[in-house]
OpenMM code with the backbone's topology and positions (N, CA, C; nanometers):
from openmm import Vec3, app, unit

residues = "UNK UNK UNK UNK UNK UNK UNK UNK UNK UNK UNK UNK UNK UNK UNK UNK UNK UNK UNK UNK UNK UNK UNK UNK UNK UNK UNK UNK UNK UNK UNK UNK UNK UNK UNK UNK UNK UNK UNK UNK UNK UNK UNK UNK UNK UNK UNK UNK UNK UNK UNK UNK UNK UNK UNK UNK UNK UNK UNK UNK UNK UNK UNK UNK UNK UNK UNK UNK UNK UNK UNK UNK UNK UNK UNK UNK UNK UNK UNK UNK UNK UNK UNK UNK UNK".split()
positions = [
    Vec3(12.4826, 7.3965, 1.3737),
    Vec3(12.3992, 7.4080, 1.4926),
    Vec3(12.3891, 7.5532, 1.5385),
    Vec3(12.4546, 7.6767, 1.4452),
    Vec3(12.4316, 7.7742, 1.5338),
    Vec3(12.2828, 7.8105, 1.5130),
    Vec3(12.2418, 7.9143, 1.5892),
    Vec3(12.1214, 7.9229, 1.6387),
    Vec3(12.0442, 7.8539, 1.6871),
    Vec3(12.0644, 7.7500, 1.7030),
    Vec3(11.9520, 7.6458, 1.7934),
    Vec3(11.9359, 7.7374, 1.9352),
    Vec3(12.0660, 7.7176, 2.0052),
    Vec3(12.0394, 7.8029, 2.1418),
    Vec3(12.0168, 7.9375, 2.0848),
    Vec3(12.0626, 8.0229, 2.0216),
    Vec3(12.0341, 8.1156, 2.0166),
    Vec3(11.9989, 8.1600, 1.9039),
    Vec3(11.8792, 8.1941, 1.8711),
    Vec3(11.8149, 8.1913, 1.7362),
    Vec3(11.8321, 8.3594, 1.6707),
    Vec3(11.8407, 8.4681, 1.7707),
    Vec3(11.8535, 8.5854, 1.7644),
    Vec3(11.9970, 8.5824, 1.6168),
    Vec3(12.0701, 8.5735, 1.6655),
    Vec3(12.2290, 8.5090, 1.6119),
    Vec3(12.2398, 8.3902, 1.5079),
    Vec3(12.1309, 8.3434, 1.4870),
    Vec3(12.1390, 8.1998, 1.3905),
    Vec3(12.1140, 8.2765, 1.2281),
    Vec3(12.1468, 8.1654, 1.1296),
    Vec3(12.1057, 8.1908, 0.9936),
    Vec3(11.9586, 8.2166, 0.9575),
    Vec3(11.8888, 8.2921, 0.9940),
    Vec3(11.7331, 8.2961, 1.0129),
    Vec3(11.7130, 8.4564, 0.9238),
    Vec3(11.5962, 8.4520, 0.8386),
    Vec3(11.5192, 8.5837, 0.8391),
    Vec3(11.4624, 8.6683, 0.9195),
    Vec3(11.4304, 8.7622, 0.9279),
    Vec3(11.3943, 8.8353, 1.0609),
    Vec3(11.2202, 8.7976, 1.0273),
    Vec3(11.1778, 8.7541, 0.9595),
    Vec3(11.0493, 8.6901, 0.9404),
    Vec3(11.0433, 8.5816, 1.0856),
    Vec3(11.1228, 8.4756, 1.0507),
    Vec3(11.1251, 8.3315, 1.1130),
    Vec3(11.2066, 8.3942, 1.2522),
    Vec3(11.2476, 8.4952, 1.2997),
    Vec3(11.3124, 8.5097, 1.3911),
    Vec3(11.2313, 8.5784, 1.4402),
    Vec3(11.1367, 8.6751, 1.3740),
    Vec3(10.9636, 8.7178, 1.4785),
    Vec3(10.8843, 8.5538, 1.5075),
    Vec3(10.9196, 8.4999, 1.4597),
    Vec3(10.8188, 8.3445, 1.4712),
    Vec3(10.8633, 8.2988, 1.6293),
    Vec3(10.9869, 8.3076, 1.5872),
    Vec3(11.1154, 8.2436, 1.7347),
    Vec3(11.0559, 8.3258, 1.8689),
    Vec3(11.0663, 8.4835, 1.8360),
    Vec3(11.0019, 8.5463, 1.9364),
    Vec3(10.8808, 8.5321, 1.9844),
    Vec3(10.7835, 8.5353, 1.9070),
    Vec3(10.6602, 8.4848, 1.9785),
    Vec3(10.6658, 8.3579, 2.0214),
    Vec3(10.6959, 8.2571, 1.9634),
    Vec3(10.7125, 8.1179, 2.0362),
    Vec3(10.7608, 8.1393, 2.1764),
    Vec3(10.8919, 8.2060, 2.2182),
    Vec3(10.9874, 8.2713, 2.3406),
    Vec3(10.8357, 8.3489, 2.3946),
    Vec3(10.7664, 8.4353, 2.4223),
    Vec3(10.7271, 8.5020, 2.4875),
    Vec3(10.6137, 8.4191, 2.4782),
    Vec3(10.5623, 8.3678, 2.4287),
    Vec3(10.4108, 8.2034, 2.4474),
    Vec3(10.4725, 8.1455, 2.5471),
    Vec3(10.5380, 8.0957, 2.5636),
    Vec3(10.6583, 8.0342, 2.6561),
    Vec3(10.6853, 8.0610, 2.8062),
    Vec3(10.6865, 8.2121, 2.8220),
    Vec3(10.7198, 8.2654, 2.9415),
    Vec3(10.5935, 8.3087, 2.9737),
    Vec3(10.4972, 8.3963, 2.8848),
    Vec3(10.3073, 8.4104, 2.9381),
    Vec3(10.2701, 8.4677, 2.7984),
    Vec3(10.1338, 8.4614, 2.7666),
    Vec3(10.0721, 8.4950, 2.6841),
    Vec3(10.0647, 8.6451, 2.7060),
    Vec3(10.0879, 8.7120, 2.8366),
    Vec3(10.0669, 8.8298, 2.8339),
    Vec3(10.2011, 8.9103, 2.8004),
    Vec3(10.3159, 8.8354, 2.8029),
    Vec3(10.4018, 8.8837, 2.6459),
    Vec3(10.3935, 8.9273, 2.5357),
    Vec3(10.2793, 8.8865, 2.4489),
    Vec3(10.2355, 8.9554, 2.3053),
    Vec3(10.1532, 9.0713, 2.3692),
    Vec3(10.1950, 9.1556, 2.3803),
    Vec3(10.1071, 9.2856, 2.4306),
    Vec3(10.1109, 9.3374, 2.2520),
    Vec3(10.0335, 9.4505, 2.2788),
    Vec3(9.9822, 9.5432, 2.1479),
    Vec3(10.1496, 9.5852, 2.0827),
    Vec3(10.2035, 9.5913, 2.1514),
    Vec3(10.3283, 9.6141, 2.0769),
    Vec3(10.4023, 9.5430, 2.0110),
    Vec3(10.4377, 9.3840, 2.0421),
    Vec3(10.4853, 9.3028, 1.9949),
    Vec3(10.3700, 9.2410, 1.8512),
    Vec3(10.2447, 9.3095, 1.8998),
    Vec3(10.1582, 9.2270, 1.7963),
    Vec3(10.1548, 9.3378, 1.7043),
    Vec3(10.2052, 9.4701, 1.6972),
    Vec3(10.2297, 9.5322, 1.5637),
    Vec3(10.3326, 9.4755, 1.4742),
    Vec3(10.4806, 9.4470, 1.5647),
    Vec3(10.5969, 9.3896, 1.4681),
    Vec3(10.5261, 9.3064, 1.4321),
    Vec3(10.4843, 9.2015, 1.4823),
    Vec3(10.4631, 9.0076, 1.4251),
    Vec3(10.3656, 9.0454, 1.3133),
    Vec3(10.2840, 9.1695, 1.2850),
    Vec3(10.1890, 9.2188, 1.1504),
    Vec3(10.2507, 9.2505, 1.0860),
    Vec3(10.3725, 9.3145, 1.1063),
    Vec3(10.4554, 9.3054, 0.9851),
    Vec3(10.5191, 9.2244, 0.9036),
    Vec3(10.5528, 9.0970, 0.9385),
    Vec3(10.5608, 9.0021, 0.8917),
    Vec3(10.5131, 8.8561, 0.8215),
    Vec3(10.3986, 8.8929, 0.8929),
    Vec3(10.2759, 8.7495, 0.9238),
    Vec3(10.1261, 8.8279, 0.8571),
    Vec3(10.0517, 8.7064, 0.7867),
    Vec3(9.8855, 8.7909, 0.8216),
    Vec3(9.8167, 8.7158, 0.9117),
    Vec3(9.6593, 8.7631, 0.9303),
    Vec3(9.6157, 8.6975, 1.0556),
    Vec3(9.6322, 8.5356, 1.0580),
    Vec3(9.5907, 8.4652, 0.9385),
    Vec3(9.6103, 8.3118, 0.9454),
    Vec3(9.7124, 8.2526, 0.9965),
    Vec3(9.8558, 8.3138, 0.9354),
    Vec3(9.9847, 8.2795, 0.9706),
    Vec3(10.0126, 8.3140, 1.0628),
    Vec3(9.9460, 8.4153, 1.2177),
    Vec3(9.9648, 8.4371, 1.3323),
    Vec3(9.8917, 8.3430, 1.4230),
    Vec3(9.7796, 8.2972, 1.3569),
    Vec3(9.6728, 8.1948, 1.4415),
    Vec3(9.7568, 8.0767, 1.4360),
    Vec3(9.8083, 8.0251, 1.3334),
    Vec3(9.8846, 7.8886, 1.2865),
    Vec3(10.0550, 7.8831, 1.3707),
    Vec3(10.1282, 7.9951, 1.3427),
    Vec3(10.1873, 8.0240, 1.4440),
    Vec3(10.2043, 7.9963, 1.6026),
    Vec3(10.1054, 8.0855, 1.6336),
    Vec3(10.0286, 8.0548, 1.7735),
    Vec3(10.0414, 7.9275, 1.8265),
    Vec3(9.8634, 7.8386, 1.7373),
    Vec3(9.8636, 7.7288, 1.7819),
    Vec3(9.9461, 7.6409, 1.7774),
    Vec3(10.0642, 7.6271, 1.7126),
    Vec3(10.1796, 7.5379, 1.7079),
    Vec3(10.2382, 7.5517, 1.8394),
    Vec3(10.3128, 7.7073, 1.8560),
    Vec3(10.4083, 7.6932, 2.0229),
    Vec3(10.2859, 7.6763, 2.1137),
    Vec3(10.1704, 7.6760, 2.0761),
    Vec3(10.1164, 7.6823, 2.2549),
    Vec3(10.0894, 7.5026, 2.2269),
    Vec3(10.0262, 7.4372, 2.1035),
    Vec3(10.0421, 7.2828, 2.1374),
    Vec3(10.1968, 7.2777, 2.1557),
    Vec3(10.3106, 7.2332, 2.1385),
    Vec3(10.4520, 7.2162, 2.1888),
    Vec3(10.4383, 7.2804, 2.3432),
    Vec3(10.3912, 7.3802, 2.4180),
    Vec3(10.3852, 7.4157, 2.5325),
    Vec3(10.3342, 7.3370, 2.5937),
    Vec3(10.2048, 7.2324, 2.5566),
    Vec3(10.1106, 7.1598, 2.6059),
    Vec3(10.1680, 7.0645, 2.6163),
    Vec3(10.2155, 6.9531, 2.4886),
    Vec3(10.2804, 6.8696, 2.5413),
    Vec3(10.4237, 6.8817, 2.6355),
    Vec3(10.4661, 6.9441, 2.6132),
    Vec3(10.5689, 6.9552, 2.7050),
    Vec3(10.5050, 6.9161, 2.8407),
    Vec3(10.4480, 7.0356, 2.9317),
    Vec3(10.4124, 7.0551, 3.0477),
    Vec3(10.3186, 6.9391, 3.0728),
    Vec3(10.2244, 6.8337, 2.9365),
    Vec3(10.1890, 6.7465, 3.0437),
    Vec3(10.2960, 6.5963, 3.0091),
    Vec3(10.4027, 6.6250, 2.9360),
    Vec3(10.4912, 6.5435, 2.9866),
    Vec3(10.5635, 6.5313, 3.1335),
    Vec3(10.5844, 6.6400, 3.1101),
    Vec3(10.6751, 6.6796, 3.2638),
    Vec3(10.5608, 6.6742, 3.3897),
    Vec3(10.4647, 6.6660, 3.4126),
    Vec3(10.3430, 6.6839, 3.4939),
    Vec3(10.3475, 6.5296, 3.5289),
    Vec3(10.3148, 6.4596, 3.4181),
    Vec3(10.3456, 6.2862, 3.3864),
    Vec3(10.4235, 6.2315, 3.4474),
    Vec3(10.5674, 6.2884, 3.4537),
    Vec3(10.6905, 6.2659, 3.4455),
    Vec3(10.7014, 6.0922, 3.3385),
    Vec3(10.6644, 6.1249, 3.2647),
    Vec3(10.6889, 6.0328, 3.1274),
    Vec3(10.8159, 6.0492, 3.0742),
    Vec3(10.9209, 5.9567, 3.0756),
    Vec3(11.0352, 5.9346, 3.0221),
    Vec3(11.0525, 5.9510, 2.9060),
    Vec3(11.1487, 6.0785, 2.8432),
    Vec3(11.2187, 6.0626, 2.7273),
    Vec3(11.3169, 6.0537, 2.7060),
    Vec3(11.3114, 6.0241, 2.5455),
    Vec3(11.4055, 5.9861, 2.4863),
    Vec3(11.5714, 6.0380, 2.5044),
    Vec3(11.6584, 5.9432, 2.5713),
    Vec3(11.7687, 6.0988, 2.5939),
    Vec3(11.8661, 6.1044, 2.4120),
    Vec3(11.9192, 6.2610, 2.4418),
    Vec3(11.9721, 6.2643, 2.3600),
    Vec3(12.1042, 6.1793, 2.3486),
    Vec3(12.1080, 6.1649, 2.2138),
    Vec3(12.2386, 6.0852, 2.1538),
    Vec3(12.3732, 6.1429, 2.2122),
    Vec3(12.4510, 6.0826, 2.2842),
    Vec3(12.5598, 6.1074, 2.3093),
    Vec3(12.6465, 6.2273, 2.1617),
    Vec3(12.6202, 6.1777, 2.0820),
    Vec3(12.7191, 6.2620, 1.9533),
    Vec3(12.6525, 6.3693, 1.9534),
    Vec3(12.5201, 6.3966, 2.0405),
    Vec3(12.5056, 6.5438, 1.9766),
    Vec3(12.5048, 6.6539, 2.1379),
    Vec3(12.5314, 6.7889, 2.1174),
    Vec3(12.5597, 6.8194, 2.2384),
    Vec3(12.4199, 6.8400, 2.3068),
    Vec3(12.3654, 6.8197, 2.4439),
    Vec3(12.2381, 6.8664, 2.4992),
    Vec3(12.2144, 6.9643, 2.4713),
    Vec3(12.0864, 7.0501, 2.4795),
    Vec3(12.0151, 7.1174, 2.5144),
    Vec3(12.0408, 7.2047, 2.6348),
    Vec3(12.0608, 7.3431, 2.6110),
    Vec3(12.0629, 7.3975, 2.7617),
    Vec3(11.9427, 7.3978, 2.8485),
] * unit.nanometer
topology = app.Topology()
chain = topology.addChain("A")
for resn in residues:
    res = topology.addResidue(resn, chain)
    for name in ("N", "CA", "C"):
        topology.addAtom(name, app.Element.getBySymbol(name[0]), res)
C-alpha cells in the first residue's frame, strides 16, 4: 500500500508520478497547470496522452462532486483494509 496516500514516495516512475501531479492540481483548480507545470507534463506525455490524462481526473472529479452533491451512499470500506485519509 505504500504510495496510495502518498504517491510522491510510492513505487512509481516519475512519468506516472507527473500523471499523479496533474490529477492533484485538476483537483485543487485547473488554474494549477499553469505554463510551467505544462512544460514538465511535455516531458513526459504527448498531446494525446495529456488530453486522455486530463479527461480521466476531471471525469473522477465529476463523479465524485455529483456524488457528494447527491449525497448518494457509498460503499464503505472493508473493515481489513485501512481508510482513506
Amino acid at each position: 500500500m505504500k504510495g496510495v496516500y502518498d504517491p510522491e514516495h510510492g513505487p512509481y516512475t516519475e512519468r506516472e508520478k507527473m500523471g499523479f501531479r496533474l490529477a492533484e492540481r485538476l483537483h485543487h483548480s485547473a488554474e494549477h497547470i499553469d505554463d510551467d507545470f505544462y512544460v514538465e507534463l511535455k516531458k513526459h506525455f504527448n498531446d494525446k496522452e495529456i488530453i486522455e490524462l486530463t479527461a480521466t481526473a476531471a471525469a473522477f472529479e465529476f463523479f465524485t462532486r455529483f456524488v457528494d452533491a447527491l449525497r448518494i451512499p457509498t460503499t464503505p470500506v472493508p473493515e481489513h483494509l485501512p481508510a482513506m485519509k
